[in-house]
C-alpha positions as CSV (number, residue, x, y, z in Angstrom):
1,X,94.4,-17.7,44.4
2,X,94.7,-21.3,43.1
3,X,97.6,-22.1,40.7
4,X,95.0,-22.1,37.9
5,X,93.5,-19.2,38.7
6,X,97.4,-17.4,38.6
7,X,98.3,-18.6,35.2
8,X,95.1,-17.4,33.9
9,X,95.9,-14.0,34.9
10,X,99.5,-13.8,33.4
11,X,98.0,-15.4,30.1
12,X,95.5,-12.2,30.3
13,X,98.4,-10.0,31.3
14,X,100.2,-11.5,27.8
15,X,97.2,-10.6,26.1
16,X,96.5,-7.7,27.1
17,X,100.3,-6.3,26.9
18,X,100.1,-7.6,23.1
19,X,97.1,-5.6,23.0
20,X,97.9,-2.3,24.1
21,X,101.0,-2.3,21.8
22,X,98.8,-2.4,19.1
23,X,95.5,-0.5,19.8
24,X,97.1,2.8,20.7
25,X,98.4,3.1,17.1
26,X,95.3,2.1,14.9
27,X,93.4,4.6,17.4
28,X,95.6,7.0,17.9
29,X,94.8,7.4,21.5
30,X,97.0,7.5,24.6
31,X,97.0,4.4,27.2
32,X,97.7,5.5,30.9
33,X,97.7,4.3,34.1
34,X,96.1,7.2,35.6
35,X,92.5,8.5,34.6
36,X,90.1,11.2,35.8
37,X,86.9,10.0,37.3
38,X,86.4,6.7,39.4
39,X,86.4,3.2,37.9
40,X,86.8,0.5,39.9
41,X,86.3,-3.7,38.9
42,X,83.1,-5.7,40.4
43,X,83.6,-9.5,40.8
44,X,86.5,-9.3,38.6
45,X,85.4,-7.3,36.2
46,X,86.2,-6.2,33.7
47,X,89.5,-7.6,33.6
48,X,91.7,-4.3,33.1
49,X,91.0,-1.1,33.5
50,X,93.3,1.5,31.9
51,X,93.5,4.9,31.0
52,X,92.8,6.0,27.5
53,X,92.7,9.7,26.7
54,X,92.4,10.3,30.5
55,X,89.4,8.9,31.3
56,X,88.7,5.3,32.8
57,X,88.4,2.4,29.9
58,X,88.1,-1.1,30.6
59,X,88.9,-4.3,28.7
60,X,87.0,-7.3,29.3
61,X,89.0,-10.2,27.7
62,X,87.4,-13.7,25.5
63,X,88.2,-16.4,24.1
64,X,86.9,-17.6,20.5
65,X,88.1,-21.7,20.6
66,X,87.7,-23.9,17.8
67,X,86.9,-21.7,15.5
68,X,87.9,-23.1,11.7
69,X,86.3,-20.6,9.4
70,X,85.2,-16.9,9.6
71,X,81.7,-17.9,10.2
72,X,82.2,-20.2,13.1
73,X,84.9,-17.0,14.2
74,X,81.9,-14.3,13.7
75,X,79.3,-16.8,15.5
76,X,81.4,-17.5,18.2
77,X,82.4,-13.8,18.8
78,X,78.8,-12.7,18.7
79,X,77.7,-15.6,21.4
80,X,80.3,-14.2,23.8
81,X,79.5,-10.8,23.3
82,X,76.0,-11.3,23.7
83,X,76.7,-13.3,26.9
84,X,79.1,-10.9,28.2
85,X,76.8,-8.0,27.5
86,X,74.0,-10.3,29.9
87,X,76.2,-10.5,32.5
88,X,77.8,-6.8,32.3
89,X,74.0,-5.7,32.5
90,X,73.0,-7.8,34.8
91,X,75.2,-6.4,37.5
92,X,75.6,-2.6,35.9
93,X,78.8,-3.3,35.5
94,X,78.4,-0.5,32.0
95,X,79.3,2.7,34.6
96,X,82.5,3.4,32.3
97,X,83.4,2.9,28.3
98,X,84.1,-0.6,28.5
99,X,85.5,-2.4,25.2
100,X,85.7,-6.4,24.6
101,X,88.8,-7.6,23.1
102,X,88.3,-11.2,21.2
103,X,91.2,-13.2,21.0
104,X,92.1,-16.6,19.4
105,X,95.1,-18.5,18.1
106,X,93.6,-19.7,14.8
107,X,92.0,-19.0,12.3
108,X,94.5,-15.9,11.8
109,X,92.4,-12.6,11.2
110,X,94.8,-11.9,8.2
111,X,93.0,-15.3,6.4
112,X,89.6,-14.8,7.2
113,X,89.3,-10.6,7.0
114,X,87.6,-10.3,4.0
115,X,84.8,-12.8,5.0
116,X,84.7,-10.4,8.2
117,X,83.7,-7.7,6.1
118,X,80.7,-9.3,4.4
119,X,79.0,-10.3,7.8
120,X,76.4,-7.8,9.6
121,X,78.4,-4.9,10.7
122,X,75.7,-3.7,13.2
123,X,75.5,-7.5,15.3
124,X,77.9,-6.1,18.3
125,X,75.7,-2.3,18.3
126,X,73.8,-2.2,20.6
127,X,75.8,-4.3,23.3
128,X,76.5,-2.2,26.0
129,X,80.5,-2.5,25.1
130,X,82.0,0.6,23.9
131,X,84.1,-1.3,21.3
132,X,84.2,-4.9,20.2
133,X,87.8,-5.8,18.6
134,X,89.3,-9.1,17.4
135,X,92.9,-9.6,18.2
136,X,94.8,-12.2,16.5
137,X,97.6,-14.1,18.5
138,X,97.8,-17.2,16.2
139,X,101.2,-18.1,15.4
140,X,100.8,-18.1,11.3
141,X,102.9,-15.6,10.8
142,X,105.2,-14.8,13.7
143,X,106.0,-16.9,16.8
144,X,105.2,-15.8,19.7
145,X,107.9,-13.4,20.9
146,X,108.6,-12.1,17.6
147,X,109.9,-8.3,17.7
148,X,108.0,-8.3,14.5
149,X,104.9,-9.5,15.7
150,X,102.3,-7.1,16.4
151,X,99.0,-8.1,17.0
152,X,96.5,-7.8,13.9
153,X,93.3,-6.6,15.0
154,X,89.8,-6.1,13.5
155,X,87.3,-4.1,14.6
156,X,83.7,-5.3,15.1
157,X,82.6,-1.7,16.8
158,X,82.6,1.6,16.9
159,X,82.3,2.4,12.4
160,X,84.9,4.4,13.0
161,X,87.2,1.6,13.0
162,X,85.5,-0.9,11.6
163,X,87.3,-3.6,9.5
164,X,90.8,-5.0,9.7
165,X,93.8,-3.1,11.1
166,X,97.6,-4.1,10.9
167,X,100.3,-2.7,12.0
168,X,102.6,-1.5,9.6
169,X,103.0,-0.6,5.8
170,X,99.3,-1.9,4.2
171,X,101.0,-4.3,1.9
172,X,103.2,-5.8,4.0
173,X,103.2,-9.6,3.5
174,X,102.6,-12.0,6.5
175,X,106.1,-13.2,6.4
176,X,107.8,-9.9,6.5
């Protein structure tokens, strides 16, 4: 593995360790290490595969850059979904519940939530993923580190879920 290949994986391993201390408690379902069944990763994917309720889940991790609004967010997001979902199909990679988990350091989900809402709830459907959520790991409210900082997360699929999620009393105010 070259050195850029390595710090690519911790940065994922960051992301996804932010994300499993958030997901379990807006789902209220248990994260393992051990599942029933057989899952295994093709080419590198997807990039994690966990347990959840004791059966084999995986997360595919991507990156929304340069996003300055919630539209460009919501466009970008759909693009790699879309091009994810190619590829996943492609090599029937969709054997297990698979869920995409967008991330990005700005714009903050907390700014640009309510715009979420209003776009077309049913654009991520009928990708093969399981779930499609937005994690937010911008730094507008919490450095990173923060014992505080949680990871706000939105969910683009299943309706279950659907719509923005933070962790925490609902009225609690960005800056504690």
């Amino acid at each position: 593995m070259s050195d850029r290949e390595i710090g690519k994986r911790m940065n994922e391993e960051m992301v996804l360790e932010q994300l499993l201390d958030a997901f379990p408690r807006i789902t209220r379902r248990t994260v393992t290490d051990e599942w029933e069944g057989s899952a295994d990763r093709v080419e590198g994917s997807p990039d994690f595969i966990i347990g959840l309720d004791g059966r084999p889940f995986g997360i595919e991790l991507t990156e929304v850059r340069a996003a300055s609004s919630a539209w460009d967010y919501f466009e970008e997001a759909s693009r790699l979904a879309w091009r994810k979902h190619a590829s996943y199909e492609r090599r029937g990679l969709f054997r297990f519940p698979i869920a995409l988990a967008i991330h990005a350091s700005t714009p903050a989900l907390f700014d640009i939530c309510k715009e979420l809402d209003r776009f077309n709830q049913e654009e991520f459907d009928k990708t093969g993923f399981e779930e499609v959520w937005a994690v937010d790991f911008s730094d507008a409210y919490y450095s990173a580190g923060h014992p505080l900082r949680l990871a706000d997360m939105y969910c683009f699929k299943p309706a279950e879920w659907f719509g923005f999620h933070r962790i925490g009393f609902g009225d609690r105010k960005p800056f504690g």
